[in-house]
C-alpha positions as CSV (number, residue, x, y, z in Angstrom):
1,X,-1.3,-26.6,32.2
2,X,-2.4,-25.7,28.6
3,X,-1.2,-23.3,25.9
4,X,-3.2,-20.0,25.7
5,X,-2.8,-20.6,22.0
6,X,-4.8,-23.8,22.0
7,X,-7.3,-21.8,23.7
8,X,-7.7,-18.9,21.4
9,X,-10.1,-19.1,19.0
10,X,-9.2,-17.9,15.3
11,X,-10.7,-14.6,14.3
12,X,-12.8,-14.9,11.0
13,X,-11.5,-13.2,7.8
14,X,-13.6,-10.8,6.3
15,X,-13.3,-10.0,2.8
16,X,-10.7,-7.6,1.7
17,X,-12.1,-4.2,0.7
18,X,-10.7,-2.3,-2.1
19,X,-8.6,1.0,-0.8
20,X,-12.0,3.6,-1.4
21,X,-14.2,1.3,1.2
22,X,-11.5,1.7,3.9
23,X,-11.1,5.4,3.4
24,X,-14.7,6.0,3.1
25,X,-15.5,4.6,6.5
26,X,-12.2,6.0,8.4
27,X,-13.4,9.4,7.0
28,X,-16.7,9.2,8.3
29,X,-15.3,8.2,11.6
30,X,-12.7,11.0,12.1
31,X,-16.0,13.4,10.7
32,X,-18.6,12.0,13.1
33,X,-16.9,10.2,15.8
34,X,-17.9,7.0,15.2
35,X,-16.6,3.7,16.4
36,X,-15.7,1.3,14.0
37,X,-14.0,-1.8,13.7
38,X,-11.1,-2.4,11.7
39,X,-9.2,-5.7,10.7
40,X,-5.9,-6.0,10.5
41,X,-3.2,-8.6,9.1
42,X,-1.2,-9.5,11.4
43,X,2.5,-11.0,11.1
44,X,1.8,-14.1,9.7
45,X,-0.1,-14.9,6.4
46,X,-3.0,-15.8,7.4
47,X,-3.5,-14.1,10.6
48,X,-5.8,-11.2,11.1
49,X,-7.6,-9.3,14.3
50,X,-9.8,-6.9,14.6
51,X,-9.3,-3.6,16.6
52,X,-13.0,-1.4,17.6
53,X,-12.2,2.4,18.0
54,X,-12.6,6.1,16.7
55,X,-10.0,7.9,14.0
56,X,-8.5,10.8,15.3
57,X,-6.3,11.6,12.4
58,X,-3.9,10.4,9.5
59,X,-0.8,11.4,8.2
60,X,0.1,10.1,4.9
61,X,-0.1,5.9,5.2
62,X,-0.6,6.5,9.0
63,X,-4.2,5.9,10.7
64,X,-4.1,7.4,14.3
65,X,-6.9,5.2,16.4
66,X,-8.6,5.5,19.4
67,X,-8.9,2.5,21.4
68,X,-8.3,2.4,25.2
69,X,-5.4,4.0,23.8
70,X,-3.9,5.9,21.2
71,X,-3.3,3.3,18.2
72,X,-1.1,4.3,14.6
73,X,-1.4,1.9,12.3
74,X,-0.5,1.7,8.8
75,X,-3.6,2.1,6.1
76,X,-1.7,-0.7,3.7
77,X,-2.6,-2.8,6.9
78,X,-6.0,-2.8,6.9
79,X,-7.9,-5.5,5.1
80,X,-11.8,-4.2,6.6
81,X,-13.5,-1.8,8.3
82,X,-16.9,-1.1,9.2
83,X,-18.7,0.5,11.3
84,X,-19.1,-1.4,14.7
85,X,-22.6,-2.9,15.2
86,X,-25.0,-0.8,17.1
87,X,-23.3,3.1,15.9
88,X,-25.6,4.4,14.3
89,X,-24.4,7.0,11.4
90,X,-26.4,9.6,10.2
């Protein structure tokens, strides 16, 4: 039997964006619902993963996300976020 761990393969890292990128594109998904996809750090250093979904609010650091379920995650945890190939915003 193998490990799932030696089976999973690494996510990329993406650059970090500066704090006016991130909140430029959650805005524009809360406004327009628009998927995006965000990437997160994750417990260890250099971990990441990347969660697709819609905003569906904030409060203070807290992003509130729409995935398959309701997601909060805190803003100083986002490294990226784009909008997710094939959403087209106009």
């Amino acid at each position: 039997m193998t490990d799932k761990k030696a089976n999973e393969v690494p996510t990329p890292r993406l650059p970090q964006q500066d704090a006016q990128t991130i909140d430029q594109v959650l805005q524009k998904s809360w406004e327009n619902s628009k998927w995006i996809t965000l990437q997160l750090n994750g417990d260890a250093y250099l971990t990441v993963y990347n969660i697709d979904g819609i905003v569906i609010g904030t409060n203070d650091h807290l992003v509130y996300f729409q995935t398959d379920k309701t997601v909060t995650i805190n803003i100083d945890n986002i490294r990226h976020a784009e909008f997710k190939k094939g959403s087209h915003l106009y």
